[in-house]
C-alpha atoms as one frame of an Amber mdcrd trajectory, in Angstrom:
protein
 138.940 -29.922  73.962 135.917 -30.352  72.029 136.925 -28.457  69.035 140.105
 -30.761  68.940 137.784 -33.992  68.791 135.241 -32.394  66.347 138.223 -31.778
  63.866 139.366 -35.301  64.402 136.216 -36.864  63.391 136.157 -34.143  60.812
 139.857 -35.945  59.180 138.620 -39.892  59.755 135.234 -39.186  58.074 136.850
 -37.355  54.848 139.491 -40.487  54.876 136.927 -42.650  54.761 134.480 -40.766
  51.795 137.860 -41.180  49.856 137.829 -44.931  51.119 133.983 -44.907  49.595
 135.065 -43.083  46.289 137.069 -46.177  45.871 134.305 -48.249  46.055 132.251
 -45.863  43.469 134.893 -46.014  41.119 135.695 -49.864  41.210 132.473 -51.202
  42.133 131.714 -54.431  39.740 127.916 -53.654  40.016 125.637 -50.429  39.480
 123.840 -50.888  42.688 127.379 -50.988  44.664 128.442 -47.562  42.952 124.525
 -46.110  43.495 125.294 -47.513  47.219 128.609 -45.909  47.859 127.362 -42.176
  46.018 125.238 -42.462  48.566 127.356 -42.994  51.603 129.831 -40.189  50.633
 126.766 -37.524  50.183 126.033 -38.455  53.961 129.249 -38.274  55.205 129.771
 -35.153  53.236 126.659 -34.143  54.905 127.837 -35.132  58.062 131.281 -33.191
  57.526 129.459 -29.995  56.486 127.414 -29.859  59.601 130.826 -30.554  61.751
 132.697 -27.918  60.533 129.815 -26.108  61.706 130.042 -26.575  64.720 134.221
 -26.035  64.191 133.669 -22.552  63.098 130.299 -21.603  64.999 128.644 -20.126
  61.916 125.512 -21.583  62.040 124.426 -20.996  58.052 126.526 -24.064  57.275
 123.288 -26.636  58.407 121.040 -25.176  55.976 123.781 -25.887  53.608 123.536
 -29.283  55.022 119.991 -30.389  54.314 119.545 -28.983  50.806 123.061 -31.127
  50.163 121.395 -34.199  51.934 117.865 -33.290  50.183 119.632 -33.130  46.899
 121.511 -36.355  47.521 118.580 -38.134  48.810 116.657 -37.242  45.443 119.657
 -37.987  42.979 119.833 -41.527  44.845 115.715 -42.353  44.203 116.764 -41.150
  40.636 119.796 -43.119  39.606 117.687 -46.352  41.957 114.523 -45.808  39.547
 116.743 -45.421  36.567 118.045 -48.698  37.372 115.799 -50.895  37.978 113.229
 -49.481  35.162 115.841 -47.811  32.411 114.109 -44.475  32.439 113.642 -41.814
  34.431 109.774 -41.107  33.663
């Protein structure tokens, strides 16, 4: 039963990262498309760590945080380029 609900979250949250890369891709301002990146690294975070749990293997999490680690970095990164205009 579980595995059945897991793998239906697993579909609505990859529906709605494509619903986000939308936003990315149309957003009229930088900090909208910096916003939305940032969404669809956590729900690809979020979907990594699910199918996890799917297929009871359990080297997918550390796959997990180093994806959320790097997404969490490349967000400060493109934020600071932003509001500055350079990265040092």
């Amino acid at each position: 039963m579980s595995i059945q609900v897991f793998t239906g979250m697993t579909i609505f949250l990859a529906l709605l990262a494509f619903i986000c890369l939308y936003r990315a891709y149309v957003g009229p301002t930088a900090a909208d498309r910096v916003v939305s990146i940032n969404v669809i690294t956590t729900k690809v975070t979020v979907l990594i760590a699910l199918i996890s749990v799917i297929t009871e293997q359990n080297a997918f999490i550390d796959v997990a945080l180093i994806y959320s680690m790097m997404g969490f970095i490349a967000t400060i990164a493109v934020s600071k380029f932003i509001e500055k205009g350079k990265l040092y």
